[in-house]
PDB file of the backbone (N, CA, C, O) and the ligand in Angstrom, with CONECT records:
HET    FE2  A 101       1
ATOM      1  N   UNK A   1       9.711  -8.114  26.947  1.00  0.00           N
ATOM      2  CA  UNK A   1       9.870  -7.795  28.351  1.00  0.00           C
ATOM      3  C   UNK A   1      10.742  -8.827  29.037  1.00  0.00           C
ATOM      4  O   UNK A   1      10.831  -8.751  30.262  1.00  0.00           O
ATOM      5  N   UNK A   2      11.436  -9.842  28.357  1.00  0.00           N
ATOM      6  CA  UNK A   2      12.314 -11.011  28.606  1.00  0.00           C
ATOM      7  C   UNK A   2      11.475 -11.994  29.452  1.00  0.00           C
ATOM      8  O   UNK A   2      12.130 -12.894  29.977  1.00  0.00           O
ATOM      9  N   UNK A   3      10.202 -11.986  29.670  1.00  0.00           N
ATOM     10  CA  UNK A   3       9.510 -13.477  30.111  1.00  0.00           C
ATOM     11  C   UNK A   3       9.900 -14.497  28.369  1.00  0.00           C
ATOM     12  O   UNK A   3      10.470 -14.261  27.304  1.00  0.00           O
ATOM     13  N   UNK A   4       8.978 -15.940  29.176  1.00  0.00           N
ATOM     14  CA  UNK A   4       9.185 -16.816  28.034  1.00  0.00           C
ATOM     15  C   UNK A   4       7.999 -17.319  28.671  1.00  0.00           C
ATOM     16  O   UNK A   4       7.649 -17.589  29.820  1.00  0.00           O
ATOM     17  N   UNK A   5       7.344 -17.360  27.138  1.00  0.00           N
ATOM     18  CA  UNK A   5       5.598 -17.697  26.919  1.00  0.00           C
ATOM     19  C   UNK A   5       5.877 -19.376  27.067  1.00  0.00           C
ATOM     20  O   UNK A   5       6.847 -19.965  26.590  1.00  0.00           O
ATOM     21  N   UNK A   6       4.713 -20.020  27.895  1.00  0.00           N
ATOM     22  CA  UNK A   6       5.057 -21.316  27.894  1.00  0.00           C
ATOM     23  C   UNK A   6       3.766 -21.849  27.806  1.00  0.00           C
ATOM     24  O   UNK A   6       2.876 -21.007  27.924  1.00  0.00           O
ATOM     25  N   UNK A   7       3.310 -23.331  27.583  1.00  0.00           N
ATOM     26  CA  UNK A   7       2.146 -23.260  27.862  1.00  0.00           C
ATOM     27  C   UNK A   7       2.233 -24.745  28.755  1.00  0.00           C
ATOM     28  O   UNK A   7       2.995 -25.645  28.403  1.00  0.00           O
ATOM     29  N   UNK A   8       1.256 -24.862  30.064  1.00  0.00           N
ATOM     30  CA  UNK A   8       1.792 -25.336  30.899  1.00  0.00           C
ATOM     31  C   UNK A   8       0.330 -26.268  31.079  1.00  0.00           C
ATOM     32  O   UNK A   8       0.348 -27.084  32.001  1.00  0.00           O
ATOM     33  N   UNK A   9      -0.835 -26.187  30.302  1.00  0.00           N
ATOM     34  CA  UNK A   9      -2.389 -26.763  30.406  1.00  0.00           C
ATOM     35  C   UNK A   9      -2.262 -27.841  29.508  1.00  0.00           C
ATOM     36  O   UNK A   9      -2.542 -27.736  28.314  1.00  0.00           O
ATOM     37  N   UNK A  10      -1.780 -29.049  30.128  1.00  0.00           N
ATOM     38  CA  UNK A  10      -2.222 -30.201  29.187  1.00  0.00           C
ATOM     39  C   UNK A  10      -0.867 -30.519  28.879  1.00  0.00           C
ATOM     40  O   UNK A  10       0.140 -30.505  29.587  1.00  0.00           O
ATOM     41  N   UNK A  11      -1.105 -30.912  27.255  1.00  0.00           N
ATOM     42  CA  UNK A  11       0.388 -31.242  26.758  1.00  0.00           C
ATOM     43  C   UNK A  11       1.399 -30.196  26.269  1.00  0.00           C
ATOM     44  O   UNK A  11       0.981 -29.279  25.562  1.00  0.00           O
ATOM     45  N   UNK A  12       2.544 -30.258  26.554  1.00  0.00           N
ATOM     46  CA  UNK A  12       3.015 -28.886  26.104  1.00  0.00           C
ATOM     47  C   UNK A  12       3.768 -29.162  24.826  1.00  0.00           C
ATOM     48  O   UNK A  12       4.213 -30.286  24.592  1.00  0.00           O
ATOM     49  N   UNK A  13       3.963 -27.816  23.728  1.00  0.00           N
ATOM     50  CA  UNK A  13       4.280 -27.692  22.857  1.00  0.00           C
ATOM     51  C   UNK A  13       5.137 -26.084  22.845  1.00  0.00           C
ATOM     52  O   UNK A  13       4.698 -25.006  23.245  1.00  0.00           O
ATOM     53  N   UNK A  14       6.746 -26.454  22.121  1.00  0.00           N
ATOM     54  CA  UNK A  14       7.368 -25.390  22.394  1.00  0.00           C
ATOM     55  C   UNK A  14       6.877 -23.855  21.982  1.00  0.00           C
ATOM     56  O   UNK A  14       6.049 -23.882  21.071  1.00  0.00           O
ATOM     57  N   UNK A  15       7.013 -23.309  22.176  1.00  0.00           N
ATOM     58  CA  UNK A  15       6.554 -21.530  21.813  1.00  0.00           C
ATOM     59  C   UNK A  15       7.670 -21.466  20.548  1.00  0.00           C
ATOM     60  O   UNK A  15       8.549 -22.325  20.614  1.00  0.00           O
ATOM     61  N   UNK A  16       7.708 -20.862  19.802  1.00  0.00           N
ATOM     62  CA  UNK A  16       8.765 -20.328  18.412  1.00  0.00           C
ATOM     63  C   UNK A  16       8.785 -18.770  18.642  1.00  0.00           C
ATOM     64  O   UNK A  16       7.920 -17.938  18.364  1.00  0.00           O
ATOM     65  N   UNK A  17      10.036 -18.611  19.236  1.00  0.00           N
ATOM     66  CA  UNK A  17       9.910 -16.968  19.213  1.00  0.00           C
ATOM     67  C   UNK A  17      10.572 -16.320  18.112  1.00  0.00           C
ATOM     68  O   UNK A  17      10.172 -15.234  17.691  1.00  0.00           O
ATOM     69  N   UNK A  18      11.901 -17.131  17.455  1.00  0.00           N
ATOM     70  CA  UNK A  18      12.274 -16.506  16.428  1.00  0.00           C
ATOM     71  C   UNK A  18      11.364 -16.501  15.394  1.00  0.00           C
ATOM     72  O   UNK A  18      10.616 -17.444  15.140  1.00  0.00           O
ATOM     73  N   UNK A  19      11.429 -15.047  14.556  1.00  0.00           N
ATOM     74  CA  UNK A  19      10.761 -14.936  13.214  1.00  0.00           C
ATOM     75  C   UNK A  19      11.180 -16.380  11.865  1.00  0.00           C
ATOM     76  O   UNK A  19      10.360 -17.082  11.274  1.00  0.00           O
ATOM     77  N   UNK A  20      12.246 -16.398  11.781  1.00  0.00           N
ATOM     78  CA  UNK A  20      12.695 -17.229  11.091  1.00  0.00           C
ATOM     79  C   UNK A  20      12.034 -18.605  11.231  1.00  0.00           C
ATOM     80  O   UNK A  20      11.076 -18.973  10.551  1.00  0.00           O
ATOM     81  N   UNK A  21      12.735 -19.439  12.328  1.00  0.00           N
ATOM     82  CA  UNK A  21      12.037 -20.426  12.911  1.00  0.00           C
ATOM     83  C   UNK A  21      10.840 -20.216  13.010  1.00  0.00           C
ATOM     84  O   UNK A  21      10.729 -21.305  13.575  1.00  0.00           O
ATOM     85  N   UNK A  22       9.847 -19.854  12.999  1.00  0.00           N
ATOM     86  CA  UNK A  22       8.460 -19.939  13.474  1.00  0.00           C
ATOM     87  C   UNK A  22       7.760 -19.828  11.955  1.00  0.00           C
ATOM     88  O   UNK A  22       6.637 -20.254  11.683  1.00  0.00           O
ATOM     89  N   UNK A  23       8.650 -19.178  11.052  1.00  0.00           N
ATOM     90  CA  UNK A  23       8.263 -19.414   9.611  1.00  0.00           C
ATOM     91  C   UNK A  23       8.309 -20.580   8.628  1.00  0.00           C
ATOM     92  O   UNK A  23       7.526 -20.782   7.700  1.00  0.00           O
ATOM     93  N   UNK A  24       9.690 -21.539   9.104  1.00  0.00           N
ATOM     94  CA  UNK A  24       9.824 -21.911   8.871  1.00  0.00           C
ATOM     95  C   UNK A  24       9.043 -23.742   9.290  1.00  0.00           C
ATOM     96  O   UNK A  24       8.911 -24.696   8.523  1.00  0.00           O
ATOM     97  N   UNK A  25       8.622 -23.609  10.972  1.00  0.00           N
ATOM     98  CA  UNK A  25       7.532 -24.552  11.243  1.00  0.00           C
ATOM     99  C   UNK A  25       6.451 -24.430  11.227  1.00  0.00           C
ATOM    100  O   UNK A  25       5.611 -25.320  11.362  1.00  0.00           O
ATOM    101  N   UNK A  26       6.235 -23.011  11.017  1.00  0.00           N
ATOM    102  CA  UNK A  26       4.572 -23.322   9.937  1.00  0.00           C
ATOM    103  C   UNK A  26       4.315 -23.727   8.845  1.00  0.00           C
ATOM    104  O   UNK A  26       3.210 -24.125   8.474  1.00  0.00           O
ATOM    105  N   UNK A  27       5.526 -23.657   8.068  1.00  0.00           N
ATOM    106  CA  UNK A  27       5.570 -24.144   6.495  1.00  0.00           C
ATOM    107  C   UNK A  27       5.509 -25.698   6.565  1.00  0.00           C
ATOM    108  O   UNK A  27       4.809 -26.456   5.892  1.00  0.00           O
ATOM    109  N   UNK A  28       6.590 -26.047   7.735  1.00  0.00           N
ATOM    110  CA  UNK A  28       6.095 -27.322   7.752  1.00  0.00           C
ATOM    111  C   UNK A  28       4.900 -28.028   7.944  1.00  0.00           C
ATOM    112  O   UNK A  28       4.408 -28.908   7.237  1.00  0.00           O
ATOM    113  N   UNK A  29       4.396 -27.415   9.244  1.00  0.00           N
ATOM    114  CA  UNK A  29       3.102 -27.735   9.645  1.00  0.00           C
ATOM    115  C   UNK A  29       2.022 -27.718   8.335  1.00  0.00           C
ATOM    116  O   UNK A  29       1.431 -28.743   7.995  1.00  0.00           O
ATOM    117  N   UNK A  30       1.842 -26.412   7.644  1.00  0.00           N
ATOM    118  CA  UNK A  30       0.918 -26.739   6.104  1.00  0.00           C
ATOM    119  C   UNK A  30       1.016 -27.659   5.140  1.00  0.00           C
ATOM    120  O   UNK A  30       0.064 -28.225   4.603  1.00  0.00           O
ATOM    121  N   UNK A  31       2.843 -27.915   4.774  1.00  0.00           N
ATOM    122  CA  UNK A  31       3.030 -29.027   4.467  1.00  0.00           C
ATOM    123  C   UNK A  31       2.505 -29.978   4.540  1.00  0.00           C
ATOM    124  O   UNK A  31       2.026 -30.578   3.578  1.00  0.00           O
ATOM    125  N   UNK A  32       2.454 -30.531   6.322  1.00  0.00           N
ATOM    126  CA  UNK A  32       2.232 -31.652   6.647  1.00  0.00           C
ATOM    127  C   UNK A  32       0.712 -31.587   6.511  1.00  0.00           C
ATOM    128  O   UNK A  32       0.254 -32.591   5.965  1.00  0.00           O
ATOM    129  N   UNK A  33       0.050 -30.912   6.771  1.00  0.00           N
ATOM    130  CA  UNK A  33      -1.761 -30.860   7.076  1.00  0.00           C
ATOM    131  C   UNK A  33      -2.356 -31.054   5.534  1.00  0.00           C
ATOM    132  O   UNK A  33      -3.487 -31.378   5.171  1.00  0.00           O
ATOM    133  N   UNK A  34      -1.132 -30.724   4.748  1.00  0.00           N
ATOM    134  CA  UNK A  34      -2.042 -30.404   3.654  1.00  0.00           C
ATOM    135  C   UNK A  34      -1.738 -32.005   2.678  1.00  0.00           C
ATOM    136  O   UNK A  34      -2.431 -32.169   1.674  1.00  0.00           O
ATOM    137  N   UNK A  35      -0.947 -32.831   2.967  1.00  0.00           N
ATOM    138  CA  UNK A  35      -0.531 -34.058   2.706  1.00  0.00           C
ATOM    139  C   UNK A  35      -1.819 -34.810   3.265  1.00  0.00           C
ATOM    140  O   UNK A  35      -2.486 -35.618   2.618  1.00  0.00           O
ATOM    141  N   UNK A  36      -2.102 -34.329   4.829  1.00  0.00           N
ATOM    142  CA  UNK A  36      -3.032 -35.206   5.475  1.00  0.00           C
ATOM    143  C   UNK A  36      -4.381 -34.986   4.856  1.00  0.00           C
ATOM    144  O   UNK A  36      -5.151 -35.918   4.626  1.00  0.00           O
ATOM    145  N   UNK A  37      -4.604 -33.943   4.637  1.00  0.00           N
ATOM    146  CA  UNK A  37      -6.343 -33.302   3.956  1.00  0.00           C
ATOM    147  C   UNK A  37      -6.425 -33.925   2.420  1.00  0.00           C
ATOM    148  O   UNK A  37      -7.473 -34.019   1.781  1.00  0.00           O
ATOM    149  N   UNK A  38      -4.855 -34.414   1.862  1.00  0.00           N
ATOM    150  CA  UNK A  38      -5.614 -34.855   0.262  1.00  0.00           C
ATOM    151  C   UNK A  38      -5.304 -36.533   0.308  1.00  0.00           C
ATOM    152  O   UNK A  38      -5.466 -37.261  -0.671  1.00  0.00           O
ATOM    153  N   UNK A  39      -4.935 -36.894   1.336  1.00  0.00           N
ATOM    154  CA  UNK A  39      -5.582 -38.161   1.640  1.00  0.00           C
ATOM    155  C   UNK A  39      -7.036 -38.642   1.748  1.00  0.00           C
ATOM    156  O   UNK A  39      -7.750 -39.418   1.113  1.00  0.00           O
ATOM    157  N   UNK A  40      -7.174 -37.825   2.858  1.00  0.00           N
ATOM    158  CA  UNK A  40      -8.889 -37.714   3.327  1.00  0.00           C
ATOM    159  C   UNK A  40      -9.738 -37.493   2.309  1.00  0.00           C
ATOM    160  O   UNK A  40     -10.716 -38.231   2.190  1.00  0.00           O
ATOM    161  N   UNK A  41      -9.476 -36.290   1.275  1.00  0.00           N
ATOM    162  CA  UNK A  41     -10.153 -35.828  -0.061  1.00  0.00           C
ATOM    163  C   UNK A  41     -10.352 -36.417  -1.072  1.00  0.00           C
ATOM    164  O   UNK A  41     -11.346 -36.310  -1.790  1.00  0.00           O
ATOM    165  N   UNK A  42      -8.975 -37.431  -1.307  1.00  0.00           N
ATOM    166  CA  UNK A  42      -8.706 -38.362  -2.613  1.00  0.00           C
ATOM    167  C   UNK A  42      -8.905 -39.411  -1.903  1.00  0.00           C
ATOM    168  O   UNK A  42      -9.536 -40.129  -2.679  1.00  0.00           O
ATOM    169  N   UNK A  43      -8.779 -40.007  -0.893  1.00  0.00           N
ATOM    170  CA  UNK A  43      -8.640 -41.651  -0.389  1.00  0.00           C
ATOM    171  C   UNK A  43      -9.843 -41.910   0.358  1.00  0.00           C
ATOM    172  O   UNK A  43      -9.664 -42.920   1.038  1.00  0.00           O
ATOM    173  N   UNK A  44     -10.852 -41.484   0.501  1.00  0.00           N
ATOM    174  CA  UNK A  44     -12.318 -41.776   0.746  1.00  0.00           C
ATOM    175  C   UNK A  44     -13.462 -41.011  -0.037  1.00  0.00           C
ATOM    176  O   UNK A  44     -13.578 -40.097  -0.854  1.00  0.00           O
ATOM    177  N   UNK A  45     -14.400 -42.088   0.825  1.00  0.00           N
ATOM    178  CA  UNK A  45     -15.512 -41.615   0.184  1.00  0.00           C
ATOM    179  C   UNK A  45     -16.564 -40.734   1.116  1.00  0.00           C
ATOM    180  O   UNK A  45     -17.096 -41.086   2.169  1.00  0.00           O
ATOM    181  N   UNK A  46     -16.680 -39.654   0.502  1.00  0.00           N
ATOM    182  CA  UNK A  46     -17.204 -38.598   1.624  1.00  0.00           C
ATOM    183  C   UNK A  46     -18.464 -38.298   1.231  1.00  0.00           C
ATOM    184  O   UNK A  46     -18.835 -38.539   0.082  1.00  0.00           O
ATOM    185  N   UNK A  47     -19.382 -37.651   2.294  1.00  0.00           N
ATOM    186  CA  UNK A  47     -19.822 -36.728   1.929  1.00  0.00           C
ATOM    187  C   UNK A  47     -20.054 -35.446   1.113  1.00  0.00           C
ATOM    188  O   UNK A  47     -19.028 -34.767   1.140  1.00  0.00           O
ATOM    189  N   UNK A  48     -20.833 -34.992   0.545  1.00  0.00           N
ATOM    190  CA  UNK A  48     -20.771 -33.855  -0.056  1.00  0.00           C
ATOM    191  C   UNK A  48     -20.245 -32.706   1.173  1.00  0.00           C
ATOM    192  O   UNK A  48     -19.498 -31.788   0.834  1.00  0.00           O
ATOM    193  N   UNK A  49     -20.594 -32.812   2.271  1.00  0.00           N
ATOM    194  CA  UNK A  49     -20.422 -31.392   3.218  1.00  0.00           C
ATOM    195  C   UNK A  49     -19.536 -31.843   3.444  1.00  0.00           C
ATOM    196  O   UNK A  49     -18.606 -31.057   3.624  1.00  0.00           O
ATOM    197  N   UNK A  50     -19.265 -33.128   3.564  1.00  0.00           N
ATOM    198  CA  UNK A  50     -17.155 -32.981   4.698  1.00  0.00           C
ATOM    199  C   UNK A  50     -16.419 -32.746   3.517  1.00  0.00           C
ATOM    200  O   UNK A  50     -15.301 -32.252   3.671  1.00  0.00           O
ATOM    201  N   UNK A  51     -16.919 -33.064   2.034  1.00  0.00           N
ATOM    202  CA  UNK A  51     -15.958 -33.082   1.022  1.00  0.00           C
ATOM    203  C   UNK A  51     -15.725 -31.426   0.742  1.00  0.00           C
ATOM    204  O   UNK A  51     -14.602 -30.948   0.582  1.00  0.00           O
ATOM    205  N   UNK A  52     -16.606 -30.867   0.720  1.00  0.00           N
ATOM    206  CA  UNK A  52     -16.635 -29.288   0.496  1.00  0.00           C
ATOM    207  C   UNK A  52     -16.032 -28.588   1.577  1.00  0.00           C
ATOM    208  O   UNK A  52     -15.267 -27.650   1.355  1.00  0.00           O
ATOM    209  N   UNK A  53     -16.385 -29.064   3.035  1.00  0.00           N
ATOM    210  CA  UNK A  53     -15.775 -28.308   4.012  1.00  0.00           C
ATOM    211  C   UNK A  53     -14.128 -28.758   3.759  1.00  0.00           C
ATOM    212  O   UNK A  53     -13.183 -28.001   3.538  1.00  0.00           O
ATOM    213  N   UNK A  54     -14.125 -29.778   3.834  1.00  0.00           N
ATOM    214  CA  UNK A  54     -12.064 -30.759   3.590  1.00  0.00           C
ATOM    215  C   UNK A  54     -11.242 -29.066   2.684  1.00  0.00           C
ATOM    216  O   UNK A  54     -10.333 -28.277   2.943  1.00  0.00           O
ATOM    217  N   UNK A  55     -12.441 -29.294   1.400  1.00  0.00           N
ATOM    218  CA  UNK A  55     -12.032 -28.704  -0.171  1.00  0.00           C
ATOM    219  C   UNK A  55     -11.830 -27.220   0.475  1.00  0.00           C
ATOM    220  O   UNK A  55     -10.883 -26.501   0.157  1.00  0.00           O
ATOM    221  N   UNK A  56     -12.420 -27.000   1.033  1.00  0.00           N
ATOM    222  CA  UNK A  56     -12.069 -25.388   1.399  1.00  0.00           C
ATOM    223  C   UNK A  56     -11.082 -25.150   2.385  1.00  0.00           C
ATOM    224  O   UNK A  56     -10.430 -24.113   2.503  1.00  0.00           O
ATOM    225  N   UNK A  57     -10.980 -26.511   3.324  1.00  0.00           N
ATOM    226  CA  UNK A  57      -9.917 -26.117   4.368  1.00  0.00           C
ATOM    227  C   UNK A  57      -8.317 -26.169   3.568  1.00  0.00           C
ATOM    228  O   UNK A  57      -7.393 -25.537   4.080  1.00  0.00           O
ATOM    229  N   UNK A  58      -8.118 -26.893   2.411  1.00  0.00           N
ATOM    230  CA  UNK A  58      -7.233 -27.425   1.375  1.00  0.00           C
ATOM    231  C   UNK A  58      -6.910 -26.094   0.906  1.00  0.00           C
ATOM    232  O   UNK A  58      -5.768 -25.648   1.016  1.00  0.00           O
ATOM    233  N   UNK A  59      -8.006 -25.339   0.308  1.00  0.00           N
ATOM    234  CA  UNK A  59      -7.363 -24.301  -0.439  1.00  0.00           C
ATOM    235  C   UNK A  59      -6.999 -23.319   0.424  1.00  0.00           C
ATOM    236  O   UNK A  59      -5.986 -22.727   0.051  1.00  0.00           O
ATOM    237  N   UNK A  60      -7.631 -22.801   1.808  1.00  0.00           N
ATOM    238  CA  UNK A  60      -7.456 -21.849   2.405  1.00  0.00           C
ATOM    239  C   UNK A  60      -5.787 -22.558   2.982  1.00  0.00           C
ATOM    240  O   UNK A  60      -4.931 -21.876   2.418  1.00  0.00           O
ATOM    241  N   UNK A  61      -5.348 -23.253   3.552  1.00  0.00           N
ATOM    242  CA  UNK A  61      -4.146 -23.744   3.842  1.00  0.00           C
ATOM    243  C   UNK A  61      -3.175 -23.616   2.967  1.00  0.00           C
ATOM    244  O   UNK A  61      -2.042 -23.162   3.128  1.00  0.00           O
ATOM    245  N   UNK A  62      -3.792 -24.132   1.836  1.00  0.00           N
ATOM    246  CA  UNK A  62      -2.409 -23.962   0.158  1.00  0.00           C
ATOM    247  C   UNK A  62      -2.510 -21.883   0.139  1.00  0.00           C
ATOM    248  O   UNK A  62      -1.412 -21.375  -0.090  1.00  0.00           O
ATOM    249  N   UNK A  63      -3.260 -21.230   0.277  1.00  0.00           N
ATOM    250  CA  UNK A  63      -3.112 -20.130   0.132  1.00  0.00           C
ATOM    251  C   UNK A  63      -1.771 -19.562   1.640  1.00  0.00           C
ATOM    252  O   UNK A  63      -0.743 -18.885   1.623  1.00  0.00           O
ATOM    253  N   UNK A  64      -2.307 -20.069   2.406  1.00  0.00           N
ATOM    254  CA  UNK A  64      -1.357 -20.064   4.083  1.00  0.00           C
ATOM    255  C   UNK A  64      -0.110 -20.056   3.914  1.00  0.00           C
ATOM    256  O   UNK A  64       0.625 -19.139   4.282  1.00  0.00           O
ATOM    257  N   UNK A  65       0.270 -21.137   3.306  1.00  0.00           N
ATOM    258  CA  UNK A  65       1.471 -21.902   2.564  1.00  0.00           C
ATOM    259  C   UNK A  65       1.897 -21.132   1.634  1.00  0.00           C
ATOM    260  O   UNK A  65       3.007 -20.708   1.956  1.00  0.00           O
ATOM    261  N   UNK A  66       1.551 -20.726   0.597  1.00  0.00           N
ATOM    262  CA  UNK A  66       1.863 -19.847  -0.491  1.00  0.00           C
ATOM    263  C   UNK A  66       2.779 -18.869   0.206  1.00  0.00           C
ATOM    264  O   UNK A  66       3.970 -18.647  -0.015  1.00  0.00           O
ATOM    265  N   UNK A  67       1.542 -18.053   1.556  1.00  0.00           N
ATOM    266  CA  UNK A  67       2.223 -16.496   1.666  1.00  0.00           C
ATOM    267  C   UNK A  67       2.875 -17.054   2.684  1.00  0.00           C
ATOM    268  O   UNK A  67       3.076 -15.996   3.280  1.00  0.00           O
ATOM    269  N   UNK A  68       3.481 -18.042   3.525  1.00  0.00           N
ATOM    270  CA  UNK A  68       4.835 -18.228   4.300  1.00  0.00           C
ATOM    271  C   UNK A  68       5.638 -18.811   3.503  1.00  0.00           C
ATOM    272  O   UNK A  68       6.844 -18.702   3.724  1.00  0.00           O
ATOM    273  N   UNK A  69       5.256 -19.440   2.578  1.00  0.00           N
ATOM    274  CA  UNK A  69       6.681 -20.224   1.752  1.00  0.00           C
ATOM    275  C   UNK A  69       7.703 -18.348   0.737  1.00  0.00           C
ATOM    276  O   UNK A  69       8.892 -18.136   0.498  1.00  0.00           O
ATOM    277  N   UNK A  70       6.757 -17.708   0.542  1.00  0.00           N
ATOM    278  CA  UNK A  70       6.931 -16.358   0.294  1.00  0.00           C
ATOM    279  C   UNK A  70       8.058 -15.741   0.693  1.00  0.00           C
ATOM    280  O   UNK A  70       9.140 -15.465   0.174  1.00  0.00           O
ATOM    281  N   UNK A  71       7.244 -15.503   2.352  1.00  0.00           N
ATOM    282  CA  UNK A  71       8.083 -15.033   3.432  1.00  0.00           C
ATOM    283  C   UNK A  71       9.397 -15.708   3.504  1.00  0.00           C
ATOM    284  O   UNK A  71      10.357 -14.939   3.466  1.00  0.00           O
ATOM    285  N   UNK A  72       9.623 -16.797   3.587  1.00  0.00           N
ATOM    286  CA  UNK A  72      10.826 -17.335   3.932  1.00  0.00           C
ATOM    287  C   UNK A  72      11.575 -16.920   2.836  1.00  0.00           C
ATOM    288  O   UNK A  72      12.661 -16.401   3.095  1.00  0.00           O
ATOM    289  N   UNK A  73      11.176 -17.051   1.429  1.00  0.00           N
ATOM    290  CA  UNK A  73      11.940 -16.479   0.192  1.00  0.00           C
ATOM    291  C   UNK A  73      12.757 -15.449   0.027  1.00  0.00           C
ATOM    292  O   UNK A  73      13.931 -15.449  -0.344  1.00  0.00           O
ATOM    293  N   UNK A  74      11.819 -14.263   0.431  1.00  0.00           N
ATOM    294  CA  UNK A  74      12.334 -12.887   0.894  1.00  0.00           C
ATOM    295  C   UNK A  74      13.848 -13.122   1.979  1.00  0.00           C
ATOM    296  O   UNK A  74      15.025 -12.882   1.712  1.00  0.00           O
ATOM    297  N   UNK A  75      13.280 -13.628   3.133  1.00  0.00           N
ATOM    298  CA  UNK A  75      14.521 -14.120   4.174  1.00  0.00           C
ATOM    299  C   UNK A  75      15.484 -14.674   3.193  1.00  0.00           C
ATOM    300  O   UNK A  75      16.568 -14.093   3.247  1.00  0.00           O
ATOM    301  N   UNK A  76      15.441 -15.279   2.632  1.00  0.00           N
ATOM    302  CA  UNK A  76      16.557 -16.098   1.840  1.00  0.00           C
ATOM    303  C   UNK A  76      17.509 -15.329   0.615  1.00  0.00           C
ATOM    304  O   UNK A  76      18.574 -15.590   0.055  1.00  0.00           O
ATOM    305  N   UNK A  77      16.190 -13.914   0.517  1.00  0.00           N
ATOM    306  CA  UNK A  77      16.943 -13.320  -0.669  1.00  0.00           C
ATOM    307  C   UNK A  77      17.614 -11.687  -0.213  1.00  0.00           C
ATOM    308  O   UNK A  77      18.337 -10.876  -0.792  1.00  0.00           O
ATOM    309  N   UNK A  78      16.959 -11.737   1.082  1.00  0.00           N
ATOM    310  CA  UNK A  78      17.487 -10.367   1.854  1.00  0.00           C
ATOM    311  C   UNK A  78      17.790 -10.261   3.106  1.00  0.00           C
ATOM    312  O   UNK A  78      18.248  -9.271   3.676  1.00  0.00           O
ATOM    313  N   UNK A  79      17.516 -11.363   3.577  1.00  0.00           N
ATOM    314  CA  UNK A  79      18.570 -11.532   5.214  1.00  0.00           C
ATOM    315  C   UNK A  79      17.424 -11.278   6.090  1.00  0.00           C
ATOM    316  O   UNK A  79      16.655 -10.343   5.866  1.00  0.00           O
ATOM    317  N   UNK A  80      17.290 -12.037   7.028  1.00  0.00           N
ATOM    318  CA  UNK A  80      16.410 -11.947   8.256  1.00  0.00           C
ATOM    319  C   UNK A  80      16.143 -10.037   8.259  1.00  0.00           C
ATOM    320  O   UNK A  80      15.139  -9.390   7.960  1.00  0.00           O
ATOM    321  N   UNK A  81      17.356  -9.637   8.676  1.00  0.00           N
ATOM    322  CA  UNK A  81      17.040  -8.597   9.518  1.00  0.00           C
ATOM    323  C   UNK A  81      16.541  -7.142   8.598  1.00  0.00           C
ATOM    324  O   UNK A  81      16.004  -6.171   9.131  1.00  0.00           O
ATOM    325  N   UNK A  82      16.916  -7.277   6.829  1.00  0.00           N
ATOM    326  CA  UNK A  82      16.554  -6.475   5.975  1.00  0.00           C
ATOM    327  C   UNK A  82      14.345  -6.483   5.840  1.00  0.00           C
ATOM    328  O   UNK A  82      13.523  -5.603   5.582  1.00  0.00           O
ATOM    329  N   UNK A  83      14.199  -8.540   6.315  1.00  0.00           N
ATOM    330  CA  UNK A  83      13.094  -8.538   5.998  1.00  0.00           C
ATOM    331  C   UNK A  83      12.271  -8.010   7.306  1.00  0.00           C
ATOM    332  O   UNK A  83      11.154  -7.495   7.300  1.00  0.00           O
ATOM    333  N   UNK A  84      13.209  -8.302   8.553  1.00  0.00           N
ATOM    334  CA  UNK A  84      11.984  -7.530   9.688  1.00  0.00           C
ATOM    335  C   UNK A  84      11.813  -6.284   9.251  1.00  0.00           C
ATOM    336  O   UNK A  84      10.645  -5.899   9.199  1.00  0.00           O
ATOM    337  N   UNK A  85      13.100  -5.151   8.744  1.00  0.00           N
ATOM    338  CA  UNK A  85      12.553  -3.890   8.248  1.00  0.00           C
ATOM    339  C   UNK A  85      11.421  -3.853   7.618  1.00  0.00           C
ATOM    340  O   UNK A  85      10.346  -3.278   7.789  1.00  0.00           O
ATOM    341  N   UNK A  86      11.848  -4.551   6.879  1.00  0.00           N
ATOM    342  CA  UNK A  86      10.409  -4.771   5.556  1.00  0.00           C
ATOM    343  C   UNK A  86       8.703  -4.655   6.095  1.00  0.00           C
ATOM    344  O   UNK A  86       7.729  -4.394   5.390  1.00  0.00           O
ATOM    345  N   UNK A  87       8.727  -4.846   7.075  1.00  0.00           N
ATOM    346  CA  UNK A  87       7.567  -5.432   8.096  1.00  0.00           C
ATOM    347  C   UNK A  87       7.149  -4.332   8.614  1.00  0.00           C
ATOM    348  O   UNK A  87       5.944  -4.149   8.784  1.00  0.00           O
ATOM    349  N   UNK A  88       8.200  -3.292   8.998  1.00  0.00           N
ATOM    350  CA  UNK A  88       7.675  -1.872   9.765  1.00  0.00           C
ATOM    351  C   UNK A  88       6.647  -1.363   8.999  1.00  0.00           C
ATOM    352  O   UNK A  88       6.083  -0.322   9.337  1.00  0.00           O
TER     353      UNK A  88
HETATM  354 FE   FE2 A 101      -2.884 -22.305   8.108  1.00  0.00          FE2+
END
């Protein structure tokens, strides 16, 4: 409808409206979270429940990661606009 989503409560952080871009900084973002979670996992000493809850947030993220690192693949092997078709 040509507004631009902003968010204006607190600290702000940009909106990603392109498909591309927004695929491509979530990949980062899992990247990065998932660097930070096998610190926490491997570099202390935990609990059994934070270690199991950590262990599950790890795999559900590496699965996250999997199906956007995916997505971007497709983009890379059929062009942005072949893969929005793809999507209908
Ligand atoms: Fe995620």
């Amino acid at each position: 409808m040509g507004g631009c989503v902003k968010h204006e409560c607190g600290q702000t952080s940009p909106v990603i409206c392109d498909v591309h871009e927004y695929l491509k900084a979530d990949n980062k973002v899992s990247e990065d979270g998932l660097k930070l979670l096998d610190s926490h996992i491997n570099g202390e000493t935990l609990d059994y429940a934070t270690f199991d809850l950590l262990k599950d947030y790890y795999v559900d993220e590496e699965g996250d990661m999997a199906w956007t690192s995916q997505q971007l693949d497709l983009i890379d092997r059929f062009g942005i606009n072949n893969y929005l078709i793809g999507q209908l």
